[in-house]
MARFI-204379 format. One line per 10 residues: their letters; for each residue x, y, z of C-alpha. Coordinates in Angstrom, 2 decimals. Example, Ala and Ser with C-alpha at 12.3 -4.5 7.8 and 13.67 -1.06 7.14 Angstrom:
REM residues 2
AS = 12.30:-4.50:7.80  13.67:-1.06:7.14
***
This chain:
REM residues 474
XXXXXXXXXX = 30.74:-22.80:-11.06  33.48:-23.55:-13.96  36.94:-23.29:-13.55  39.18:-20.90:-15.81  39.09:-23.74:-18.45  35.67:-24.06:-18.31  35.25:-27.19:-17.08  32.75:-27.60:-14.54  34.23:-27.23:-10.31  33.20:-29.13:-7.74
XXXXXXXXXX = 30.78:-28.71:-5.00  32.04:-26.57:-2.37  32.36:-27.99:1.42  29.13:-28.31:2.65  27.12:-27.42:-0.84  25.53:-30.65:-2.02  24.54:-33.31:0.06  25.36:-30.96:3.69  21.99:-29.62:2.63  20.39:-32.42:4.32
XXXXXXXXXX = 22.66:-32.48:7.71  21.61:-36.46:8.59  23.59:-38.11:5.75  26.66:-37.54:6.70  26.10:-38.51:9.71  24.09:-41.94:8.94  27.10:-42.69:5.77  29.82:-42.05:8.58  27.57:-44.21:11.20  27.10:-47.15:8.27
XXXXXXXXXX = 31.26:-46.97:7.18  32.58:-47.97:10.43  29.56:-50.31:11.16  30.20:-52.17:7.98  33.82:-52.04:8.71  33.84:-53.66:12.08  31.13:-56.58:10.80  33.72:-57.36:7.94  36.54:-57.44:10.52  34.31:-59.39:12.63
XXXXXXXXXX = 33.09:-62.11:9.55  36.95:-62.52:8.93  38.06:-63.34:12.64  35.13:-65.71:13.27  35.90:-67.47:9.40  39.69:-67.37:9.02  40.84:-67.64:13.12  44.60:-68.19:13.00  45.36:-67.08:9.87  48.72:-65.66:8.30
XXXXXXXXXX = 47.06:-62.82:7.17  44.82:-62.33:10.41  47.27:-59.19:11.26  47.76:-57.15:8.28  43.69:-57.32:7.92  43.44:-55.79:11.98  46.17:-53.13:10.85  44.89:-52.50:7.54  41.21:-52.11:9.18  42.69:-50.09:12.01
XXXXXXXXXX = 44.46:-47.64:9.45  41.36:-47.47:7.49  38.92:-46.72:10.48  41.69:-43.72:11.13  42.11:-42.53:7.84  38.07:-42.07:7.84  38.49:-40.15:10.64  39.99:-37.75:9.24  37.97:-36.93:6.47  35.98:-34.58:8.06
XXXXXXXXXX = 38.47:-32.32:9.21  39.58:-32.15:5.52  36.18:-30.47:4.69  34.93:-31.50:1.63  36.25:-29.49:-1.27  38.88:-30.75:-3.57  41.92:-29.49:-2.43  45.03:-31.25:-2.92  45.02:-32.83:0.96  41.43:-33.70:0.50
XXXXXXXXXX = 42.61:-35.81:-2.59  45.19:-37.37:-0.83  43.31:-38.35:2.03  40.65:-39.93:-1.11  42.93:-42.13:-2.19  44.71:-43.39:0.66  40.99:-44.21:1.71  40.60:-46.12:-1.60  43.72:-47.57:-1.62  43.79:-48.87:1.63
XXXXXXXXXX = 40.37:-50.42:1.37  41.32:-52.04:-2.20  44.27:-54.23:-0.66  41.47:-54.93:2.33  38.83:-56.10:-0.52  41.71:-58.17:-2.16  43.13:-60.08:0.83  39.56:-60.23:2.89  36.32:-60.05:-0.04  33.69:-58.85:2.68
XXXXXXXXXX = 35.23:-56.12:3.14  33.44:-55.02:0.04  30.60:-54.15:1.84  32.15:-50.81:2.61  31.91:-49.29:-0.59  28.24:-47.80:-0.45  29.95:-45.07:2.57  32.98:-44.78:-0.29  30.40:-44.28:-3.01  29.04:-41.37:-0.93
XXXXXXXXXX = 32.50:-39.88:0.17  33.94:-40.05:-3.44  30.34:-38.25:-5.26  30.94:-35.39:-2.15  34.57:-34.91:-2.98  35.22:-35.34:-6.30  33.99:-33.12:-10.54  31.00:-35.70:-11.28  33.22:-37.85:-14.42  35.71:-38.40:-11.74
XXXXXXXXXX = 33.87:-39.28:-9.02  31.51:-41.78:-11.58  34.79:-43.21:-12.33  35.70:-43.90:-9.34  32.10:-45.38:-8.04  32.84:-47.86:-11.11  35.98:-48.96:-9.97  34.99:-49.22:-6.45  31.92:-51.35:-8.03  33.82:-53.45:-10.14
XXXXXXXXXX = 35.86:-54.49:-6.81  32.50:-55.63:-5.11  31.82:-57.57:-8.24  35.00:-59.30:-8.00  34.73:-60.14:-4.20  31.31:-61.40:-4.14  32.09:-63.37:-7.18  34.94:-65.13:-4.93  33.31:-65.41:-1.65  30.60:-67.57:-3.64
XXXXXXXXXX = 30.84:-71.08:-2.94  29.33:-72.26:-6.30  31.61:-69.74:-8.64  29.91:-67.68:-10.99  26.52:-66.46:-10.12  24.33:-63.51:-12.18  23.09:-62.06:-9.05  26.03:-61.13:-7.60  27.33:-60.38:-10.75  24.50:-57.49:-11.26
XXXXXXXXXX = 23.30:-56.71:-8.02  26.42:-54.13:-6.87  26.04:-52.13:-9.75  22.23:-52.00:-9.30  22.68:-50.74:-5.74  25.49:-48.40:-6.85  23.52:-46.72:-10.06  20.65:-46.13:-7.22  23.33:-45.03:-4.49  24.52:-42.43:-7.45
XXXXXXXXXX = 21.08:-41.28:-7.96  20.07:-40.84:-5.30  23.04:-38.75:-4.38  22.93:-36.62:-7.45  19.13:-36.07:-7.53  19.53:-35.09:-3.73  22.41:-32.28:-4.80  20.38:-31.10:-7.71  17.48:-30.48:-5.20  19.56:-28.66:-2.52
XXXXXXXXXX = 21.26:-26.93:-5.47  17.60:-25.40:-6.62  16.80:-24.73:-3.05  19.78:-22.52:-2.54  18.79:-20.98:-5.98  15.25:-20.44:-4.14  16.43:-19.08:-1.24  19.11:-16.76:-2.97  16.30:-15.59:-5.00  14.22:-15.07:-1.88
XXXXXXXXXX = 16.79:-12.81:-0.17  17.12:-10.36:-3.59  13.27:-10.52:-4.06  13.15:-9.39:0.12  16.11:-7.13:-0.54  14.83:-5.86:-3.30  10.94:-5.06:-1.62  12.74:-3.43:1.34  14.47:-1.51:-1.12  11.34:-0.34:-3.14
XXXXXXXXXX = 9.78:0.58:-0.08  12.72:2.95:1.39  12.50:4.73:-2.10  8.67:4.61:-2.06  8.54:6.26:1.22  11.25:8.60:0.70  9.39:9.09:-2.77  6.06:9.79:-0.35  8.08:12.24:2.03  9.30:14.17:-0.84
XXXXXXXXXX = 5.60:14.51:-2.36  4.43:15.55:0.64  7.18:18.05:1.47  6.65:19.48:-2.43  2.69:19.52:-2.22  3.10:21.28:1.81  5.42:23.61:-0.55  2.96:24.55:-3.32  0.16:24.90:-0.88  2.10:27.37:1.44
XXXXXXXXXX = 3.46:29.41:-1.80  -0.55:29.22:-3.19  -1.33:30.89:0.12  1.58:33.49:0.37  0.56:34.85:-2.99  -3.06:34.91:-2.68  -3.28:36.46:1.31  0.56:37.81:2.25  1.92:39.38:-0.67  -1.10:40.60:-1.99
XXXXXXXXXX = -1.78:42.22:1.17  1.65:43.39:1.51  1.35:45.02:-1.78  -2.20:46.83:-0.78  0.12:47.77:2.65  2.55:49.05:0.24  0.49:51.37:-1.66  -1.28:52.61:1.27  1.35:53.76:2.88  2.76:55.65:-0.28
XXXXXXXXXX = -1.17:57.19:-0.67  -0.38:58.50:3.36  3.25:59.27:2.06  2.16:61.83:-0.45  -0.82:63.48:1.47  0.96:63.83:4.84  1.68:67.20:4.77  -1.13:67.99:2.76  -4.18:65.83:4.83  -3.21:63.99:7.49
XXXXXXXXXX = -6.40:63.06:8.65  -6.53:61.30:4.73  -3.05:60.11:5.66  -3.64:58.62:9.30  -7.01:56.79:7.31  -4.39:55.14:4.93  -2.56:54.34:7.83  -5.72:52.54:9.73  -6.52:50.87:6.37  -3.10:49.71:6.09
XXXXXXXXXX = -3.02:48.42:10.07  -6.61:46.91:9.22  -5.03:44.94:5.92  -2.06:43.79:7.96  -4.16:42.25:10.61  -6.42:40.11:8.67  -2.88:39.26:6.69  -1.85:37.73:10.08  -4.80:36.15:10.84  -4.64:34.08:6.89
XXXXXXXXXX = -1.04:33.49:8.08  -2.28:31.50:11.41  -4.81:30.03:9.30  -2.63:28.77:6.37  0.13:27.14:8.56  -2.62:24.91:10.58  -4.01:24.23:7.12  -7.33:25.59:8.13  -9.99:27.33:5.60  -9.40:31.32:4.63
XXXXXXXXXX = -10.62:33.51:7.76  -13.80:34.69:5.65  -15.35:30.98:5.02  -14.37:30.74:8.84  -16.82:33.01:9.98  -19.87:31.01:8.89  -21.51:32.09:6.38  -20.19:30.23:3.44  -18.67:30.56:-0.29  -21.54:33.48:-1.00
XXXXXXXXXX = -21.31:35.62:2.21  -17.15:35.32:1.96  -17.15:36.79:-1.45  -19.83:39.39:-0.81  -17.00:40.53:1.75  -14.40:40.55:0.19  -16.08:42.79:-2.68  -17.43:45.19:-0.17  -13.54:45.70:1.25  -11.63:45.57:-1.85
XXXXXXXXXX = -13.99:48.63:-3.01  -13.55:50.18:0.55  -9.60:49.82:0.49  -9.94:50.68:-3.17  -11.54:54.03:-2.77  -9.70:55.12:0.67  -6.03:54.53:-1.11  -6.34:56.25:-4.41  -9.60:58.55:-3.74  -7.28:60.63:-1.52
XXXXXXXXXX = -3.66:60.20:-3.04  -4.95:60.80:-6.33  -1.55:59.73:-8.37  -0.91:56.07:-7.62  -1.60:54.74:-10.85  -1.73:51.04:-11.56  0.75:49.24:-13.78  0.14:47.46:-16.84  -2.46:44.70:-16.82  -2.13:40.76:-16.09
XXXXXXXXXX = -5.54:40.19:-15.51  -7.97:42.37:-15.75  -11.68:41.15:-16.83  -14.27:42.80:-18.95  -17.95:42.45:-19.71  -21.08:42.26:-17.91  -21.25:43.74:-14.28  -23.34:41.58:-11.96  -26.54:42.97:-10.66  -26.53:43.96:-7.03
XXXXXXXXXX = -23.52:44.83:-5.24  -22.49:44.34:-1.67  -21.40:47.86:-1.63  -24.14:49.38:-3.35  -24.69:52.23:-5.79  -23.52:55.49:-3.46  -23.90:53.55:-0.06  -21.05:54.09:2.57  -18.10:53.67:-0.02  -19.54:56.59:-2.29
XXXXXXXXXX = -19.41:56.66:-6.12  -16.19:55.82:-7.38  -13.73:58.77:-8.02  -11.03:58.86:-10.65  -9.10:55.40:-10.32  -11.07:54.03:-7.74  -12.17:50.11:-8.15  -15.72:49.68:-7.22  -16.46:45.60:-6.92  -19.85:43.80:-6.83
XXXXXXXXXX = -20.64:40.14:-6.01  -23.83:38.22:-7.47  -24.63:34.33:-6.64  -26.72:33.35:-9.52  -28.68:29.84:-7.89  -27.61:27.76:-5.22  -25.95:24.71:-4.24  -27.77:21.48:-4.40  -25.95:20.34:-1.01  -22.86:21.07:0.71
XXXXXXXXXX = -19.60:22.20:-1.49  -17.01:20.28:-1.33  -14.35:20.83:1.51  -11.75:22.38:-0.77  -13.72:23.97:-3.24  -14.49:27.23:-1.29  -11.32:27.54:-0.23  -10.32:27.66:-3.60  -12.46:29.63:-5.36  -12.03:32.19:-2.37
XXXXXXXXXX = -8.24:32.41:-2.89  -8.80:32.66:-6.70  -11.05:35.74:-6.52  -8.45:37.07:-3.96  -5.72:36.65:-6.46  -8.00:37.92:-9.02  -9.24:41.19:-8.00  -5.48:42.08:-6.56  -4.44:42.11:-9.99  -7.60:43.79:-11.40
XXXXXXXXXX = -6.46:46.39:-8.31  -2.66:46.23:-9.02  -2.33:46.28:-12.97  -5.48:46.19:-14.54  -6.31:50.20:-14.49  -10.59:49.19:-13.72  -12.92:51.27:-12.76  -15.53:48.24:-12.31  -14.92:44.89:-11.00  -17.55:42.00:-11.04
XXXXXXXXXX = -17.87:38.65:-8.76  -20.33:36.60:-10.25  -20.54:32.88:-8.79  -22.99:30.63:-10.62  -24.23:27.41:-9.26  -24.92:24.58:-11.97  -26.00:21.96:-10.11  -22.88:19.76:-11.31  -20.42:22.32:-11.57  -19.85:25.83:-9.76
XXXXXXXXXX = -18.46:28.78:-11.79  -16.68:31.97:-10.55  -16.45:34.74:-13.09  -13.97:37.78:-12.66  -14.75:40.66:-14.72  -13.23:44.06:-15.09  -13.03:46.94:-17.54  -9.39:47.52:-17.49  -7.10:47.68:-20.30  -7.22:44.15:-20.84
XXXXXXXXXX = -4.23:42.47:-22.29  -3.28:39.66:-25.06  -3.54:35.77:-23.02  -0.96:34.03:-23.35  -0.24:30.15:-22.24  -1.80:29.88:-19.20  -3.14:32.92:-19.97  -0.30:35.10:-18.74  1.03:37.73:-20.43  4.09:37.21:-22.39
XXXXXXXXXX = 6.85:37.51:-20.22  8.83:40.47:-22.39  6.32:42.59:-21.89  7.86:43.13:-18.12  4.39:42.18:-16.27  4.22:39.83:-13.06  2.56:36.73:-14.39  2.38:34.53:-11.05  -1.09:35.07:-9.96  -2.90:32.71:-13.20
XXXXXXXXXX = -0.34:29.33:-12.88  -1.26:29.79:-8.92  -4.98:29.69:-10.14  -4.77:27.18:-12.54  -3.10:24.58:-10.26  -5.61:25.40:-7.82  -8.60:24.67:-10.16  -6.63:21.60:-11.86  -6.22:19.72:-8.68  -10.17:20.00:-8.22
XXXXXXXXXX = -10.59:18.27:-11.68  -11.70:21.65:-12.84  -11.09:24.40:-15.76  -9.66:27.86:-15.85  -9.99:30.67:-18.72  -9.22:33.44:-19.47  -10.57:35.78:-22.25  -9.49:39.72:-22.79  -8.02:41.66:-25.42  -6.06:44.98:-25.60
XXXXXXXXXX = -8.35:48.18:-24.30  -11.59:45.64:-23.84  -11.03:44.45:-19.93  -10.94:41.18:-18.91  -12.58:38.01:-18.07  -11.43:35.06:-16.19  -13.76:31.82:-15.65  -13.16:28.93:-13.13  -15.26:26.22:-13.29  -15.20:23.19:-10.70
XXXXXXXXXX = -17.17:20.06:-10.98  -19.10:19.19:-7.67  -18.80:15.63:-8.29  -15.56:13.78:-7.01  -13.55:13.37:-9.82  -9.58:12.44:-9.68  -8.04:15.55:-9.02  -5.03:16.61:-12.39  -1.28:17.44:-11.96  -0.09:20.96:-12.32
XXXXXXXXXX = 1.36:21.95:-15.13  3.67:24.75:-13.72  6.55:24.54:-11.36  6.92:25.23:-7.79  8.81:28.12:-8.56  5.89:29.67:-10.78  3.72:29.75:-7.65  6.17:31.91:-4.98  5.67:35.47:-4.61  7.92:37.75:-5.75
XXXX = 7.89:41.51:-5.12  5.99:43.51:-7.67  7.65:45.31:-10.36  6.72:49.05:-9.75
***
């Protein structure tokens, strides 16, 4: 610490040496046993003396005086001072009219280093060492004598030392320990923002995967509800027993929607994979009722046309359909959707825990926008198994459109482009691909591809918000 003239403060009560709590105590313990000796040597030497009482008063003032020291505390403050140099002061006239009372300076040497800037107190150690020099030197019986001469400032450079080496080292030890407490404060820190960091992943992924879910089961089925219901709307007068079969389909739609909705919140697999009989079975299903649905909604209300296309797929129709060529759905009339599934191989072992559920809700997402906006007569499910990858393909003969990024139509164009970002984070966070090839009046096409080894699963690139379902633009 420096002062506001930059010179350099010093210590602080209890900041150097009160580091090591037993020196005080053994300096204190050595000043007054040094001081009664020299009283003592002087009584038993000089008995009867002149001088004899202004040496007991002088060493009874002095004893005091140290007594009070540490009350002062040990910082330099202008009473601390003055209690310094009376201590000095009184012990110089004791040195001067009684020499062994030099033996006291080591405790001074000690007090003066703990009170004092470092040039001051080094001033003061050699004055109080030069007065040890001159009182041996006297109580020497042959005069002069080297030893005595060099001795006291021997054991004073070592006192000094000693004293400073022992504040540097409690200085770097409360460096150590102040770094400690900001390297602890700062790891407690970095773990409330890494767990609050954690919680707000969690909450955000526990988002996405409830929106996924709501667009690919709830509003898709809402929207098939919706259309239903206008097919019974327009034919109620007409055919009601067409009408109350919209109706039923509607009811039937609604109650699987419920049963996805128990699913999704306990996190569990889509209600077709739960039924046992796997990724090729579920999609077979969901062909054979999207063609059912398909046929009873706009077989019978004849004027619910689709909307312009988002995805729509063209090319090749797998081979064998669930639903068959006439079977209990019929040939398709004007604007009905007839889907087929085909599983090309199969799976070397067991898919992966997510990957059905995925590819599920992607075909789901798929075909309701071949149904919704796509205009197809002809929808295909074709699942291909290549021993280190599986591939769904979506293909229709709609209208087809022009891809995009992402392969969503432009947004000017006024078309609902929420159902390909939901697929694409779904197939990205499987370490997998998603593409999408159609053009204007030539249907559509839309590949996923997901590797069945375990590979670290990718970011996605679009936004919560891209994933929530909004209503569909009529």
């Amino acid at each position: 610490m420096t002062d506001h003239d930059g010179g350099r403060m010093a210590p602080e009560a209890g900041s150097s040496a009160d580091a090591e709590p037993w020196l005080p105590v053994v300096m204190h313990a050595a000043f007054f046993l040094l001081l009664g000796a020299s009283l003592a040597r002087f009584l038993l030497r000089h008995p009867g003396e002149p001088r004899t009482p202004w040496i007991i008063a002088l060493s009874t003032t002095l004893a005091l005086l140290y007594v009070l020291g540490p009350a002062l505390g040990s910082r330099p403050t202008p009473r601390r001072l003055g209690w310094l140099g009376g201590v000095v002061a009184t012990w110089m006239v004791l040195v001067l009219l009684a020499p062994s009372f030099a033996w006291c300076a080591v405790p001074l040497f000690y007090t003066g280093l703990r009170t004092l800037r470092p040039r001051a107190a080094l001033v003061l150690v050699g004055v109080l060492t030069a007065f040890v020099v001159t009182a041996q030197v006297e109580l020497s019986p042959t005069g002069f004598d080297p030893n005595l001469v060099l001795a006291p400032p021997a054991v004073a450079a070592i006192a000094t030392a000693v004293f400073v080496q022992m504040q540097r080292q409690a200085e770097r030890q409360r460096e150590l320990a102040d770094r400690q407490r900001q390297l602890i404060d700062d790891l407690l820190r970095t773990r409330r923002e890494l767990a609050a960091t954690e919680r707000r992943e969690g909450t955000l992924a526990e988002r996405q995967r409830l929106s996924m879910e709501i667009h690919d089961t709830l509003a898709q089925g809402l929207s098939s509800q919706r259309m239903l219901l206008q097919a019974a709307d327009r034919v109620w007068a007409a055919d009601p027993g067409a009408a109350r079969r919209h109706v039923r389909t509607a009811e039937s739609i609604a109650e699987r929607n419920l049963a996805e909705a128990r699913r999704f919140v306990h996190d569990l697999g889509p209600a077709d994979l739960a039924e046992g009989g796997g990724l090729d079975e579920a999609l077979r299903a969901l062909a054979a009722r999207e063609s059912v649905e398909w046929v009873g909604a706009v077989g019978a209300a004849g004027a619910v046309g689709p909307t312009a296309g988002a995805v729509g797929p063209g090319g090749a129709v797998g081979d064998a359909g669930a639903v068959g060529d006439a079977g209990a759905v019929g040939l398709p009339g004007p604007g009905a959707l007839r889907v087929r599934c085909h599983v090309d191989g199969a799976p070397n072992a067991p898919l992966p825990e997510r990957v059905g559920p995925a590819l599920l809700r992607i075909a789901q997402g798929a075909l309701a926008n071949v149904r919704e906006h796509a205009g197809a007569t002809t929808a295909a499910l074709t699942l291909t198994y290549l021993g280190d990858q599986v591939v769904l393909d979506i293909a229709d003969d709609g209208r087809g459109f022009t891809p995009g990024p992402l392969g969503v139509r432009d947004s000017a164009s006024g078309v609902r482009g929420h159902g390909l970002p939901a697929m694409h984070a779904r197939v990205r966070q499987l370490g997998g691909t998603l593409t999408v090839e159609s053009a204007p009046g030539e249907g559509t096409v839309l590949s996923a591809a997901i590797p069945l080894e375990p590979l670290e699963p990718l970011e996605s690139l679009e936004p919560l918000e891209a994933f929530e379902p909004r209503e569909p633009r009529p």
